[in-house]
PDB file of N, CA, C and O in Angstrom:
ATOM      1  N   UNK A   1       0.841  -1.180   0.000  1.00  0.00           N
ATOM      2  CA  UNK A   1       0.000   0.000   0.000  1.00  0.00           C
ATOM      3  C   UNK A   1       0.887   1.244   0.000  1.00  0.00           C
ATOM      4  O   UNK A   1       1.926   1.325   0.654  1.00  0.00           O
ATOM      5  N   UNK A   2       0.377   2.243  -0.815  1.00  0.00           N
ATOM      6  CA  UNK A   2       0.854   3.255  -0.865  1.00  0.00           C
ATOM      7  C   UNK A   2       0.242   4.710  -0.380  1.00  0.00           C
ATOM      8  O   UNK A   2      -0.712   5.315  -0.871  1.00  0.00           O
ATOM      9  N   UNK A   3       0.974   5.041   0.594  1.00  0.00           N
ATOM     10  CA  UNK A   3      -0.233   6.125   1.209  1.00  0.00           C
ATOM     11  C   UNK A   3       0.477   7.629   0.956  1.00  0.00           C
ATOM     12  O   UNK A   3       1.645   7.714   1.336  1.00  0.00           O
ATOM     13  N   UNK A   4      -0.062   8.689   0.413  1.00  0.00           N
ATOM     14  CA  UNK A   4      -0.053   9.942   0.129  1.00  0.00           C
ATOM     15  C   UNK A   4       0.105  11.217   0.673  1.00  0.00           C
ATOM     16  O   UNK A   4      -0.696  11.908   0.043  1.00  0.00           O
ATOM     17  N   UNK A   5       0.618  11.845   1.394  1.00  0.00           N
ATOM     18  CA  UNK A   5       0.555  13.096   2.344  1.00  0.00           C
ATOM     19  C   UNK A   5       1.257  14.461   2.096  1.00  0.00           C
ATOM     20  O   UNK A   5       2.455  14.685   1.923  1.00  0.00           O
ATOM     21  N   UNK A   6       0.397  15.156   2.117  1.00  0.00           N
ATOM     22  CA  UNK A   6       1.243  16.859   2.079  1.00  0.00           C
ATOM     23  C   UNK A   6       3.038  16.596   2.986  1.00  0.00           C
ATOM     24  O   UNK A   6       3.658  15.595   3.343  1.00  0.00           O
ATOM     25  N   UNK A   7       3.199  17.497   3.023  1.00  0.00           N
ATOM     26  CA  UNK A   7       4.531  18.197   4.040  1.00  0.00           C
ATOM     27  C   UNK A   7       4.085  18.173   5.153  1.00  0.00           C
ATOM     28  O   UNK A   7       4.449  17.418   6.055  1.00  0.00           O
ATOM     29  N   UNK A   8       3.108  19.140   5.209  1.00  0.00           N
ATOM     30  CA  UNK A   8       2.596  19.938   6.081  1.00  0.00           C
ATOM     31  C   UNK A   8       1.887  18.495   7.289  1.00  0.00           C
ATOM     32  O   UNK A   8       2.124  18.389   8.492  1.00  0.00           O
ATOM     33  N   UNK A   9       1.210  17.785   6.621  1.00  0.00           N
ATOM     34  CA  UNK A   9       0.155  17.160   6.763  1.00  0.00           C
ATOM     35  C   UNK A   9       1.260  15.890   7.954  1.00  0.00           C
ATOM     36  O   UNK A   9       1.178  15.851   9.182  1.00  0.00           O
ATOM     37  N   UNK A  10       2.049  15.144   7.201  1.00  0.00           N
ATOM     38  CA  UNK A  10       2.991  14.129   7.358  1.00  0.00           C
ATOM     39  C   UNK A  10       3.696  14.896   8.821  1.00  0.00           C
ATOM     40  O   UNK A  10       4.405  13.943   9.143  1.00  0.00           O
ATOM     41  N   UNK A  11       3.852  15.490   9.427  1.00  0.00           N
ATOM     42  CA  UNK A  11       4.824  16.511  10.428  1.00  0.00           C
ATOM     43  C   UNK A  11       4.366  15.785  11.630  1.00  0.00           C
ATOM     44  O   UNK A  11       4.967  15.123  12.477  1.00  0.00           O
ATOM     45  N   UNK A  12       2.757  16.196  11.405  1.00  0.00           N
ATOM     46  CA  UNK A  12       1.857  15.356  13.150  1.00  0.00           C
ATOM     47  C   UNK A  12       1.538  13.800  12.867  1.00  0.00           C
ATOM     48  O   UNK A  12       0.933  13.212  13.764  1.00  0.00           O
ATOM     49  N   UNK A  13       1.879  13.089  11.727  1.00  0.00           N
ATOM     50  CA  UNK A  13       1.903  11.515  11.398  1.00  0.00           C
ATOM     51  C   UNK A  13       3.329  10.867  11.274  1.00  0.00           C
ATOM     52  O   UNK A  13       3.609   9.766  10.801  1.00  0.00           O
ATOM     53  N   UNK A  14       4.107  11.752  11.777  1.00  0.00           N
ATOM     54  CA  UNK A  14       5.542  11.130  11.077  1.00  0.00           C
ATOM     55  C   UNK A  14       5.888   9.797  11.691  1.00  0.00           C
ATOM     56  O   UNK A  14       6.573   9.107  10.935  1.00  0.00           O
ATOM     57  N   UNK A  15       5.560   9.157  13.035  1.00  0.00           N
ATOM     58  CA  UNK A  15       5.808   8.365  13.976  1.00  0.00           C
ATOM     59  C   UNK A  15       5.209   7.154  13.510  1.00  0.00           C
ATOM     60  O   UNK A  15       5.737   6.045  13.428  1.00  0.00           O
ATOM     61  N   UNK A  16       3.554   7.639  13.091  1.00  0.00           N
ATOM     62  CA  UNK A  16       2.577   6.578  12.734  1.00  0.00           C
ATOM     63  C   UNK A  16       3.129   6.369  11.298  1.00  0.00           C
ATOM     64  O   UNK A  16       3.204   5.141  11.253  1.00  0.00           O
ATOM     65  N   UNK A  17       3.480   6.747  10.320  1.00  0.00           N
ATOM     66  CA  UNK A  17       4.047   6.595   9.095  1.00  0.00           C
ATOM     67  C   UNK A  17       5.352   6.052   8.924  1.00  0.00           C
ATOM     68  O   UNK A  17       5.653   5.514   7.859  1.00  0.00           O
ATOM     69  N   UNK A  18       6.268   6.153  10.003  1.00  0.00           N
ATOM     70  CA  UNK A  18       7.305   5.123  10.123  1.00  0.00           C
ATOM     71  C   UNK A  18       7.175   3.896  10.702  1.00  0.00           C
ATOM     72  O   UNK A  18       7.806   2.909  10.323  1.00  0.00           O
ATOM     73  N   UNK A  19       6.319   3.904  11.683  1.00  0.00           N
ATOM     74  CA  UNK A  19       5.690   2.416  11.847  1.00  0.00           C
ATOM     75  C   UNK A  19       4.944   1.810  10.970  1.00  0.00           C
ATOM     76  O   UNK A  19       4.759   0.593  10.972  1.00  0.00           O
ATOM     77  N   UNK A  20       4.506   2.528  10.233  1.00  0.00           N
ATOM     78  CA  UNK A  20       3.564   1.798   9.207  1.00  0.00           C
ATOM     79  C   UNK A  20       4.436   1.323   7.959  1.00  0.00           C
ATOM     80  O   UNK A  20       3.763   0.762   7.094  1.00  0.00           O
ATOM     81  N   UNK A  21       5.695   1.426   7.713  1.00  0.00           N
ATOM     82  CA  UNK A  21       6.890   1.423   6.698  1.00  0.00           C
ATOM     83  C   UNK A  21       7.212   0.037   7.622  1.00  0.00           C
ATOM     84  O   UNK A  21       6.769  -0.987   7.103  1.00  0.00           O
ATOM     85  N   UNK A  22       7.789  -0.116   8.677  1.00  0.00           N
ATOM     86  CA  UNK A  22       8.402  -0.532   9.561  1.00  0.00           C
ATOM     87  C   UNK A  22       7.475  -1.663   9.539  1.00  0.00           C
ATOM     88  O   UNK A  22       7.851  -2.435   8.658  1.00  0.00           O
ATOM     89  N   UNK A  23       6.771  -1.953   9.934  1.00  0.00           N
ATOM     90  CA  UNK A  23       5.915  -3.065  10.452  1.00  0.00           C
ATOM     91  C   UNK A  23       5.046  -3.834   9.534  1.00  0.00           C
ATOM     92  O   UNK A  23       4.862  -5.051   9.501  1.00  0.00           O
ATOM     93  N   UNK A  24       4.285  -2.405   8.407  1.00  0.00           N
ATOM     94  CA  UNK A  24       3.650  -3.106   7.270  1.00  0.00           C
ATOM     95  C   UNK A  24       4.351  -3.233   5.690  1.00  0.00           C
ATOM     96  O   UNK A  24       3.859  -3.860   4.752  1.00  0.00           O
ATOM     97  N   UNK A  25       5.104  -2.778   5.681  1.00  0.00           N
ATOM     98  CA  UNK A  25       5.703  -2.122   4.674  1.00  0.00           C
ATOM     99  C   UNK A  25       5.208  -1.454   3.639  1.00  0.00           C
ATOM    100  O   UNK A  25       5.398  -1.788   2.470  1.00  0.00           O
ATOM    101  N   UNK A  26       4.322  -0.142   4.130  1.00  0.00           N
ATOM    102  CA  UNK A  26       3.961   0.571   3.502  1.00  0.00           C
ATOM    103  C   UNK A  26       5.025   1.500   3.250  1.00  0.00           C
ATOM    104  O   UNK A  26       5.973   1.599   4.028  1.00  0.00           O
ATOM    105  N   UNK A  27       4.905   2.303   2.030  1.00  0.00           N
ATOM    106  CA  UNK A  27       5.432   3.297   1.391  1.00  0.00           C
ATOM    107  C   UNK A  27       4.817   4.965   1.690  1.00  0.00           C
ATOM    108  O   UNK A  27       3.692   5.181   1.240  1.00  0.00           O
ATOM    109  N   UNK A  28       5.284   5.732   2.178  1.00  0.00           N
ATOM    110  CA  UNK A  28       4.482   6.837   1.961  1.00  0.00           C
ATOM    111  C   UNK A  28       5.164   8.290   1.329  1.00  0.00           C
ATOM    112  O   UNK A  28       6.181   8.899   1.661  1.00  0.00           O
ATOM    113  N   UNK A  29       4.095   8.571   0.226  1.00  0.00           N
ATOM    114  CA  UNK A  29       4.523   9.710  -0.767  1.00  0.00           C
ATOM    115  C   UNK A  29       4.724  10.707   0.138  1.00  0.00           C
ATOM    116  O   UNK A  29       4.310  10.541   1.286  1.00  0.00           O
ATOM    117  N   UNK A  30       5.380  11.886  -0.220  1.00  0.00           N
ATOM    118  CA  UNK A  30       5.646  12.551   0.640  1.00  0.00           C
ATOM    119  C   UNK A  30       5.148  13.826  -0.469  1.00  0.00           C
ATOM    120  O   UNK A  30       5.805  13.830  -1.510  1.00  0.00           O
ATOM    121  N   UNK A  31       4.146  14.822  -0.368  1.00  0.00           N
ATOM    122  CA  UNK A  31       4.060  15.749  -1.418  1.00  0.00           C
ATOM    123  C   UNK A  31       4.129  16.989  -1.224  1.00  0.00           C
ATOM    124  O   UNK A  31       3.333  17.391  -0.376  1.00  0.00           O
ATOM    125  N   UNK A  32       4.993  18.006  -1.839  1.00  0.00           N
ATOM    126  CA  UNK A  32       5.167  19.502  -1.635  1.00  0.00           C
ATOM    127  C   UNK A  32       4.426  20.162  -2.716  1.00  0.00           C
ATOM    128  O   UNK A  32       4.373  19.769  -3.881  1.00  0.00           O
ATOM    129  N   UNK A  33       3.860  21.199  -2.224  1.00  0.00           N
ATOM    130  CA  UNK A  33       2.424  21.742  -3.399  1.00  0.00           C
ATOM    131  C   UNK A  33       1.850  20.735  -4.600  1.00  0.00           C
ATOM    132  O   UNK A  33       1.544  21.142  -5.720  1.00  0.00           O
ATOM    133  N   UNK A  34       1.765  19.442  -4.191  1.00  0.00           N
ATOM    134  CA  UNK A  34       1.143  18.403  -4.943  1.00  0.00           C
ATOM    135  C   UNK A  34       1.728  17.580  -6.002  1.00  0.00           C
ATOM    136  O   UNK A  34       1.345  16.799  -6.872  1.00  0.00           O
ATOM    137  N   UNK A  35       2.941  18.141  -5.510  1.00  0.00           N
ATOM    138  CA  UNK A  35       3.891  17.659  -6.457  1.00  0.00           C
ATOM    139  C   UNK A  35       4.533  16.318  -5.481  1.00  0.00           C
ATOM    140  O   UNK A  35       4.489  16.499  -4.264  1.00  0.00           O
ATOM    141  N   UNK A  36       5.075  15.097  -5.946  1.00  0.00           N
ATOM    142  CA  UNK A  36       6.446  14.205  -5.097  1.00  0.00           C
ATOM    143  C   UNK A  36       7.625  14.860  -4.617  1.00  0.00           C
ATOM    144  O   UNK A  36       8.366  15.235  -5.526  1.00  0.00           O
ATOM    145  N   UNK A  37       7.993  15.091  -3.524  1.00  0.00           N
ATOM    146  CA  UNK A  37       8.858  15.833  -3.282  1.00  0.00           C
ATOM    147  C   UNK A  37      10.170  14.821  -2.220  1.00  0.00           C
ATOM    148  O   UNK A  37      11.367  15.097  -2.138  1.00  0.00           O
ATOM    149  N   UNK A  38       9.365  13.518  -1.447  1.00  0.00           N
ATOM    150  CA  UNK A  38       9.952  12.437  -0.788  1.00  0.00           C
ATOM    151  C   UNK A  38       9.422  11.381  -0.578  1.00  0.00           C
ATOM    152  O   UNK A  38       8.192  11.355  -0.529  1.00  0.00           O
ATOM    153  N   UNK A  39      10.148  10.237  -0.398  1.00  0.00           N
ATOM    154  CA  UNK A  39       9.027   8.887  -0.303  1.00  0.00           C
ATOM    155  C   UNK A  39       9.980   8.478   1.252  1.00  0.00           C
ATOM    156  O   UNK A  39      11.206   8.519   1.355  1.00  0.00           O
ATOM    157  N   UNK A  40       8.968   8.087   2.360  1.00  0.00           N
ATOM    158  CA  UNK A  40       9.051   6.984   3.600  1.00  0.00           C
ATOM    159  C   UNK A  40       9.220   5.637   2.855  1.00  0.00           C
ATOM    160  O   UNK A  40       8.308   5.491   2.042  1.00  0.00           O
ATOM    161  N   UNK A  41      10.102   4.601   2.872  1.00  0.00           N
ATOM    162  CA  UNK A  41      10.265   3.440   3.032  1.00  0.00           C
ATOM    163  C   UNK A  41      10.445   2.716   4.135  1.00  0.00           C
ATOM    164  O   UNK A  41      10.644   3.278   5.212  1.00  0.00           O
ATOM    165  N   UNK A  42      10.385   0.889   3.980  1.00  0.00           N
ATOM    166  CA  UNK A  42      10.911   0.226   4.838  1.00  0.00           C
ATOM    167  C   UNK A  42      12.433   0.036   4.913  1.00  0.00           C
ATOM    168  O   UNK A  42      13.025  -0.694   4.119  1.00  0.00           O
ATOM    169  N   UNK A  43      13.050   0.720   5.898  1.00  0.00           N
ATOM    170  CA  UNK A  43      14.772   0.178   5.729  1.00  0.00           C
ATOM    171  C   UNK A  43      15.202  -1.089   5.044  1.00  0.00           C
ATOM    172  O   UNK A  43      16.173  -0.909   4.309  1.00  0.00           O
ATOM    173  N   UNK A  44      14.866  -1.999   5.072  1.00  0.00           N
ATOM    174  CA  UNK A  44      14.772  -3.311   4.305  1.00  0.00           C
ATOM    175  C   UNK A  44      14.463  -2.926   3.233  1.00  0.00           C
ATOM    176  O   UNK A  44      15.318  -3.151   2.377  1.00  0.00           O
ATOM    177  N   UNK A  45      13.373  -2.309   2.817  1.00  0.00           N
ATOM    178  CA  UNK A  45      13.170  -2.376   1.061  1.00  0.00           C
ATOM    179  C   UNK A  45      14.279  -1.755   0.650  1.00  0.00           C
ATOM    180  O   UNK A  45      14.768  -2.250  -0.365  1.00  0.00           O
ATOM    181  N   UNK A  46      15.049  -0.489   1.272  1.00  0.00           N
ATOM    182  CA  UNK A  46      15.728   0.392   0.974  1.00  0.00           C
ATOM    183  C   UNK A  46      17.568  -0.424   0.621  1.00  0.00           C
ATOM    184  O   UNK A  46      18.247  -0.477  -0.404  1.00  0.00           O
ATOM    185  N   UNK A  47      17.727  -0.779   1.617  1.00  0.00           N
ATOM    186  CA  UNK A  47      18.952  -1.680   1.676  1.00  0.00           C
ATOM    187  C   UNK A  47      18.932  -2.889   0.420  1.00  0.00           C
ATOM    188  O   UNK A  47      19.975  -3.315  -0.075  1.00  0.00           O
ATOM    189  N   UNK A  48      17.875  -3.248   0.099  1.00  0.00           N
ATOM    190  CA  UNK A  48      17.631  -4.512  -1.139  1.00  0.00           C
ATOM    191  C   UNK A  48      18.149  -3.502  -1.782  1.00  0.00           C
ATOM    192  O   UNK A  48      19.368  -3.660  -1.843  1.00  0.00           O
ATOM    193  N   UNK A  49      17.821  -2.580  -2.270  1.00  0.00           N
ATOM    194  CA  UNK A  49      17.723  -1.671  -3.647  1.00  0.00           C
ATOM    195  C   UNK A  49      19.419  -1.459  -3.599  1.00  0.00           C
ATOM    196  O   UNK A  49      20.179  -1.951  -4.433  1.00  0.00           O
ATOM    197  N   UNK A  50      19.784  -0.742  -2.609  1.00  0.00           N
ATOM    198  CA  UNK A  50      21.011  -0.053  -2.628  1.00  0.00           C
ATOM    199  C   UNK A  50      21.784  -1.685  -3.214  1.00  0.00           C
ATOM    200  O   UNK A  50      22.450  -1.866  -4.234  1.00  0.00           O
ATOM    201  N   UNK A  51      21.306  -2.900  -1.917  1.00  0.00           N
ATOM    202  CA  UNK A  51      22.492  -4.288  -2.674  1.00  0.00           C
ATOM    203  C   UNK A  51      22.135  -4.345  -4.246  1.00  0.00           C
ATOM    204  O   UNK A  51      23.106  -4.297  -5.001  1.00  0.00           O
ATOM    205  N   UNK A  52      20.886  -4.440  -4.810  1.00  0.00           N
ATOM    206  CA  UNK A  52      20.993  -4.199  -5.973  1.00  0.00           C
ATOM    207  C   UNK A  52      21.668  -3.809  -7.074  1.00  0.00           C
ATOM    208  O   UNK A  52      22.075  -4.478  -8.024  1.00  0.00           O
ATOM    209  N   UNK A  53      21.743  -2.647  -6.843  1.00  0.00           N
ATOM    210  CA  UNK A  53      22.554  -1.468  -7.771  1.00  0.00           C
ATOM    211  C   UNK A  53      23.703  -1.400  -7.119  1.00  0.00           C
ATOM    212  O   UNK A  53      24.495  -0.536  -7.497  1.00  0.00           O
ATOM    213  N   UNK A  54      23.962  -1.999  -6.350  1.00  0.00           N
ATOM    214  CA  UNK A  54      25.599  -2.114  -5.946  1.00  0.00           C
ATOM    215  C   UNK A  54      26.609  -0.828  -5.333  1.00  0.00           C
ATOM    216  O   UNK A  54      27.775  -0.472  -5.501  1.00  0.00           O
ATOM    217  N   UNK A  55      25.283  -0.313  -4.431  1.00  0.00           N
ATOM    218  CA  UNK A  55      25.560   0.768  -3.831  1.00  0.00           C
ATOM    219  C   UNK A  55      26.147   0.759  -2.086  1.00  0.00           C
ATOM    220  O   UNK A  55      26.683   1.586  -1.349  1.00  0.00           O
ATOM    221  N   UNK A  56      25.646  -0.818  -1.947  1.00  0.00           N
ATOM    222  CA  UNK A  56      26.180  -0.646  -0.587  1.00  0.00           C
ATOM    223  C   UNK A  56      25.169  -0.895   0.259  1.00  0.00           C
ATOM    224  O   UNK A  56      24.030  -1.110  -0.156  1.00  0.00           O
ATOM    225  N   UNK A  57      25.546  -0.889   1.773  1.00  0.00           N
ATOM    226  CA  UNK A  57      24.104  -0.993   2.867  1.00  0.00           C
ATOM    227  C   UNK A  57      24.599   0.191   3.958  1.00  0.00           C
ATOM    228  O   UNK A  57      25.533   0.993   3.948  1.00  0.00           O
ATOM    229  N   UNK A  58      23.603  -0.072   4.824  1.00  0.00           N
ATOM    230  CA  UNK A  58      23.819   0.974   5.922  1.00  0.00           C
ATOM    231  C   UNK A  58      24.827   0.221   6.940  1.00  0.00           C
ATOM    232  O   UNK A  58      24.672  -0.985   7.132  1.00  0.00           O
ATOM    233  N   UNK A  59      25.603   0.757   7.429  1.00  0.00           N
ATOM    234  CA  UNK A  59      26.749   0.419   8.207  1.00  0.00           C
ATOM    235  C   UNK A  59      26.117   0.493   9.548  1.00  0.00           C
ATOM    236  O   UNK A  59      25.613   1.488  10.069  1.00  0.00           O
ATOM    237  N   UNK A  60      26.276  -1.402  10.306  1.00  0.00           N
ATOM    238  CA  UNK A  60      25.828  -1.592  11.429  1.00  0.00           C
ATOM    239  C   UNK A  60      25.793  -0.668  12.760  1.00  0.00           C
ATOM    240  O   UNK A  60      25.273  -1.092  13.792  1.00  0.00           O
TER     241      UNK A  60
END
């Protein structure tokens, strides 16, 4: 699931939106005047990608 939020909006959800990355692995858009401006991931999805493309992981 992919869930959608202003700037503004995401500020007083930021806690519930990292648990929700964290636990469900939801994604959440992050939008500045309605535009994509950042995406919340699960650290795990994030680290696949980076081994992927052969960028590396986060250092223990």
């Amino acid at each position: 699931m992919t869930e959608r939020m202003g700037i503004r909006a995401i500020r007083g959800h930021l806690g519930d939106r990292a648990n929700a990355a964290h636990y469900f692995g939801e994604h959440t858009i992050v939008e500045r005047n309605g535009q994509p401006f950042a995406v919340l991931v699960p650290c795990t999805w994030w680290t696949e990608q980076q081994e992927q493309t052969g960028q590396g992981t986060l250092a223990p």
